[in-house]
mmCIF file of the C-alpha atoms, coordinates in Angstrom:
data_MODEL
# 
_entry.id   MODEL 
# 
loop_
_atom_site.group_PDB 
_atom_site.id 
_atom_site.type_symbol 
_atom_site.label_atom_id 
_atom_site.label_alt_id 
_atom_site.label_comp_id 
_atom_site.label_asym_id 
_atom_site.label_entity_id 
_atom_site.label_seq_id 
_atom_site.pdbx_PDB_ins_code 
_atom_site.Cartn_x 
_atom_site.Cartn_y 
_atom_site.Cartn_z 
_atom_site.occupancy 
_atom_site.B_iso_or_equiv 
_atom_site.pdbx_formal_charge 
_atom_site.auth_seq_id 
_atom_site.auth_comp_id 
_atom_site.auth_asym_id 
_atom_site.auth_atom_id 
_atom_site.pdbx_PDB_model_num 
ATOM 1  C CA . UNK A 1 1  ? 12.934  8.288  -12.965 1.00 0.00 ? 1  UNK A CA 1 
ATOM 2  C CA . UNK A 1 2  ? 12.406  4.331  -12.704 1.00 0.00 ? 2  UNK A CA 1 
ATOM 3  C CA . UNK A 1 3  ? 11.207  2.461  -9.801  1.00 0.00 ? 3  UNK A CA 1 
ATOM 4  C CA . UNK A 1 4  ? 14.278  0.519  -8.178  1.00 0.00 ? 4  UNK A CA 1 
ATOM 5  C CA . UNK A 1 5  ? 14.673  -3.085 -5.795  1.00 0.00 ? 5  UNK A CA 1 
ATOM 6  C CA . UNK A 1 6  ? 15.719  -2.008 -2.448  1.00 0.00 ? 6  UNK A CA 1 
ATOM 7  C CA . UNK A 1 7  ? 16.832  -4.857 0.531   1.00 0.00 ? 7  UNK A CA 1 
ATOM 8  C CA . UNK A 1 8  ? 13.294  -4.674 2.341   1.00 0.00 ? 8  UNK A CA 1 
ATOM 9  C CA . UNK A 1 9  ? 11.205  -4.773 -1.092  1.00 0.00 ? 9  UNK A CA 1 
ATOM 10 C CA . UNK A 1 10 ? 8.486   -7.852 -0.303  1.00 0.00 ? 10 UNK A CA 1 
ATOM 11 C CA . UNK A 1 11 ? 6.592   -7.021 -3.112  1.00 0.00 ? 11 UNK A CA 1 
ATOM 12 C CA . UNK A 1 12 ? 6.467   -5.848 -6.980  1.00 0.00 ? 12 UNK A CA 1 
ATOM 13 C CA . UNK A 1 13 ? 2.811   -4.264 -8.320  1.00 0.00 ? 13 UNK A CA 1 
ATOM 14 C CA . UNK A 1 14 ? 2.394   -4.672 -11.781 1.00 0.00 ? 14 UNK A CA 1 
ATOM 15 C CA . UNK A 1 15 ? 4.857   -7.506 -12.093 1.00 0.00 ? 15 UNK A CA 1 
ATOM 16 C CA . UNK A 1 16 ? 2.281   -9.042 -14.986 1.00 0.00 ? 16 UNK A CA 1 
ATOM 17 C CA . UNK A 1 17 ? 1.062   -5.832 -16.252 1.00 0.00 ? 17 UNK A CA 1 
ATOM 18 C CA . UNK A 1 18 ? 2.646   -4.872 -19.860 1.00 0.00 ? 18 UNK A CA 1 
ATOM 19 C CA . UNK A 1 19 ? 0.950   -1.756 -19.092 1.00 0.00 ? 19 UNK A CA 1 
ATOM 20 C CA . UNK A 1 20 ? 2.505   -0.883 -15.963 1.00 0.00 ? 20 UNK A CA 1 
ATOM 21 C CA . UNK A 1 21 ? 6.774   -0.674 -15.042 1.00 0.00 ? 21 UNK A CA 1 
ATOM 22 C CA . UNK A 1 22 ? 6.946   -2.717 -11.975 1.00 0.00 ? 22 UNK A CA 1 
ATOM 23 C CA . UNK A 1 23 ? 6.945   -1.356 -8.669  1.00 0.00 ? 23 UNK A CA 1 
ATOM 24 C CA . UNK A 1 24 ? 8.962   -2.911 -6.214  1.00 0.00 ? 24 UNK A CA 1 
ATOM 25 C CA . UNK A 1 25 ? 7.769   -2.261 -2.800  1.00 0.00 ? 25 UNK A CA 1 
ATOM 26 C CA . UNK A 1 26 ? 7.798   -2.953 0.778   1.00 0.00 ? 26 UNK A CA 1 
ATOM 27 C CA . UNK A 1 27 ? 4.387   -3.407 1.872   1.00 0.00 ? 27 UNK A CA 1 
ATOM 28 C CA . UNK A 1 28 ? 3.514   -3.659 5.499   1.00 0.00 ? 28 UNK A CA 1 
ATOM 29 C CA . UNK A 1 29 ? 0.890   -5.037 7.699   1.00 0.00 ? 29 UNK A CA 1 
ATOM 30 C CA . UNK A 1 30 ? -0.510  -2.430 9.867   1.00 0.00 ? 30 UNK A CA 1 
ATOM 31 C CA . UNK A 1 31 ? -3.603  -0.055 10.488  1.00 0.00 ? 31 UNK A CA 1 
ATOM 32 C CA . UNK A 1 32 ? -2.719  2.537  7.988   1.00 0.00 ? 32 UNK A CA 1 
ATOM 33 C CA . UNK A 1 33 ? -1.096  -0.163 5.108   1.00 0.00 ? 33 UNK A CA 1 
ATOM 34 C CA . UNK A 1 34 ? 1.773   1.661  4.197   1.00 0.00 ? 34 UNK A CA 1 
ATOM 35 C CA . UNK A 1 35 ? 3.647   0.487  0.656   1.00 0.00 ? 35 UNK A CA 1 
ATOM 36 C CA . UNK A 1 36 ? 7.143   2.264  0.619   1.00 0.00 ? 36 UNK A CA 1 
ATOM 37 C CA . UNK A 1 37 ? 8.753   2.756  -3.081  1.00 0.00 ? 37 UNK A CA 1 
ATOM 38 C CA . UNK A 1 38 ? 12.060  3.659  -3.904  1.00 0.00 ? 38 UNK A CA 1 
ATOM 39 C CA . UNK A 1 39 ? 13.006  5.507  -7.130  1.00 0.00 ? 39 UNK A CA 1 
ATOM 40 C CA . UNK A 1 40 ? 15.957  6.397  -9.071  1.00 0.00 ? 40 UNK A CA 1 
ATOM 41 C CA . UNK A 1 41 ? 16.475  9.587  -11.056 1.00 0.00 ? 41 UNK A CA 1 
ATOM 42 C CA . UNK A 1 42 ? 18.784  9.706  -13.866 1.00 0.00 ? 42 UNK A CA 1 
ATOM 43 C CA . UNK A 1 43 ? 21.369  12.210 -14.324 1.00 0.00 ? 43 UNK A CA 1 
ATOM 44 C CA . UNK A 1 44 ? 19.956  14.771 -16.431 1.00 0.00 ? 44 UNK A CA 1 
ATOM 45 C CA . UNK A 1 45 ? 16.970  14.256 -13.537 1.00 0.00 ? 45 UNK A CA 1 
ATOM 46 C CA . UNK A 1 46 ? 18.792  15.115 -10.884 1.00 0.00 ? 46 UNK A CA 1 
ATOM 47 C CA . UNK A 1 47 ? 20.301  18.002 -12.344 1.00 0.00 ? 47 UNK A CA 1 
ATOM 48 C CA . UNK A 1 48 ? 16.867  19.349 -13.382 1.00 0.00 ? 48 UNK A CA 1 
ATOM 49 C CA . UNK A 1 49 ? 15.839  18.289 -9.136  1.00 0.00 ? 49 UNK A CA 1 
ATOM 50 C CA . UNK A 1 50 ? 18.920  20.300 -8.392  1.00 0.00 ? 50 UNK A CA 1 
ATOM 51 C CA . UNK A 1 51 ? 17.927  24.087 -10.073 1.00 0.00 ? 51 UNK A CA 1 
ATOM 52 C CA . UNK A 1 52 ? 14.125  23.769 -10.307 1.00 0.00 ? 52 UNK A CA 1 
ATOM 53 C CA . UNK A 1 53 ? 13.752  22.208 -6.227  1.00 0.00 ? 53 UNK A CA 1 
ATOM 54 C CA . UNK A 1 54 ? 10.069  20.960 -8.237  1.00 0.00 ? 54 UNK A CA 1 
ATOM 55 C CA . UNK A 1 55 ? 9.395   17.021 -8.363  1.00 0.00 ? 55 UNK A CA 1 
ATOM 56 C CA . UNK A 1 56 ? 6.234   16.367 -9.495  1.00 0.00 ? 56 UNK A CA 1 
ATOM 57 C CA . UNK A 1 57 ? 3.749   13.781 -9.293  1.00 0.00 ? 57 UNK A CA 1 
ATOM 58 C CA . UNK A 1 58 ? 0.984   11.397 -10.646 1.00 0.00 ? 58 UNK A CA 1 
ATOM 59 C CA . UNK A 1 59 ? -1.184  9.593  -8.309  1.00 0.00 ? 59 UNK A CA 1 
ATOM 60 C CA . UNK A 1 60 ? -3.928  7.134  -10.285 1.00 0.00 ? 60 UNK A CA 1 
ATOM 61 C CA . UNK A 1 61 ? -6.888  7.002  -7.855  1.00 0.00 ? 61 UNK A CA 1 
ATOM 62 C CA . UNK A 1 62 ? -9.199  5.717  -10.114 1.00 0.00 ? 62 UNK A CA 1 
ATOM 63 C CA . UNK A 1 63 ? -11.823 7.741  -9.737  1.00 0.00 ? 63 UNK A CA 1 
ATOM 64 C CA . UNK A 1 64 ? -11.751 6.445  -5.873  1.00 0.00 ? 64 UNK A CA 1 
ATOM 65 C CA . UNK A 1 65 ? -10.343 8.960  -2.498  1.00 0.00 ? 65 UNK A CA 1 
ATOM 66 C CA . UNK A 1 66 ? -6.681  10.198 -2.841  1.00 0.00 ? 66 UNK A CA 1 
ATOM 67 C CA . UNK A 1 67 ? -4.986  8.381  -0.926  1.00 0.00 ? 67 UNK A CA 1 
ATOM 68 C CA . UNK A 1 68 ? -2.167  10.667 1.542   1.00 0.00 ? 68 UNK A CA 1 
ATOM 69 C CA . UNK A 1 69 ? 1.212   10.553 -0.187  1.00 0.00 ? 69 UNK A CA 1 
ATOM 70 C CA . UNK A 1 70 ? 4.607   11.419 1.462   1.00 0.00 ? 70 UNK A CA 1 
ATOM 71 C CA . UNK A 1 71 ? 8.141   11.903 -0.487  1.00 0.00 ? 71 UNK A CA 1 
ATOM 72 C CA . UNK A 1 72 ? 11.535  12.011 1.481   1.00 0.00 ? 72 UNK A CA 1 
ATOM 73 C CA . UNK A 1 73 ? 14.811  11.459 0.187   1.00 0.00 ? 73 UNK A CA 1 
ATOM 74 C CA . UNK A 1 74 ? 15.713  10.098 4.130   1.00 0.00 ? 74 UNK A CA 1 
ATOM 75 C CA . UNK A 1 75 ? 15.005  6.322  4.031   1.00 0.00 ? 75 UNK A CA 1 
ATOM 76 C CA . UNK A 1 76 ? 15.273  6.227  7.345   1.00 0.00 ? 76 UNK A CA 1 
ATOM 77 C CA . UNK A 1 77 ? 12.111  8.244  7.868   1.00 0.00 ? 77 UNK A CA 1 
ATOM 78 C CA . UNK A 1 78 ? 10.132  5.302  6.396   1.00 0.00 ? 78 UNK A CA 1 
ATOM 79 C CA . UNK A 1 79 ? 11.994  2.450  7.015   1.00 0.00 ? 79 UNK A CA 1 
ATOM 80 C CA . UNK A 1 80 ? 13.736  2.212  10.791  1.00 0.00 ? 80 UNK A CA 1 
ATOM 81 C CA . UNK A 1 81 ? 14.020  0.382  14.020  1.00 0.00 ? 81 UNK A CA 1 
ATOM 82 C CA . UNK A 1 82 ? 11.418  2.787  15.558  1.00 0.00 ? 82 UNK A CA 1 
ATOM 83 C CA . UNK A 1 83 ? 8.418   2.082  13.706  1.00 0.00 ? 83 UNK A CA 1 
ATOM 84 C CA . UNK A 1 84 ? 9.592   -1.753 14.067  1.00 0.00 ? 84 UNK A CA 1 
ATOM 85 C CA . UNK A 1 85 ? 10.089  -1.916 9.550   1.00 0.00 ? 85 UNK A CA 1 
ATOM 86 C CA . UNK A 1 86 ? 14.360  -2.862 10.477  1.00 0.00 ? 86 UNK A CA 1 
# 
C-alpha cells in the first residue's frame, strides 16, 4: 500500500524525511483540522482486502492522545460540495 497524489492534495508530510514515504495530503483549515490521505493497494493487496475484509493499521502518536481516525473507500465522504472541500 503506498500513499498516492490526488487533485485536492495541498500538502506532502515527510517530503524531507528519508525516514518517512511522503504523504500527500489535503489539509484543511477548520475547527477539527482534518488531513485527508489517499492510498493505493497493489494487486496482491487487494486480493488479500478482498477474502480477509481486515485492513489494518498503524497510527504513530508519539506517546501523545490518539488522535480519531476514519477509513472509507467513498471519496466523496471526505471530500464534497457539502462540507465546502469541492
Amino acid at each position: 500500500m503506498k500513499p498516492v497524489k490526488f487533485k485536492e492534495h495541498n500538502v506532502v508530510y515527510a517530503e524531507n524525511q528519508p525516514e518517512y514515504t511522503p504523504l500527500p495530503a489535503l489539509k484543511v483549515k477548520s475547527e477539527s483540522g482534518e488531513v485527508i490521505a489517499c492510498w493505493e493497494l497493489s494487486f496482491r493487496e487487494r486480493i488479500k482486502l478482498l477474502f480477509t475484509g481486515k485492513l489494518w493499521s498503524c497510527i504513530l502518536t508519539f506517546n501523545g492522545a490518539l488522535a480519531p481516525s476514519y477509513f472509507t473507500v467513498h471519496k466523496s465522504e471526505l471530500i464534497n460540495k457539502q462540507n465546502g472541500l469541492l
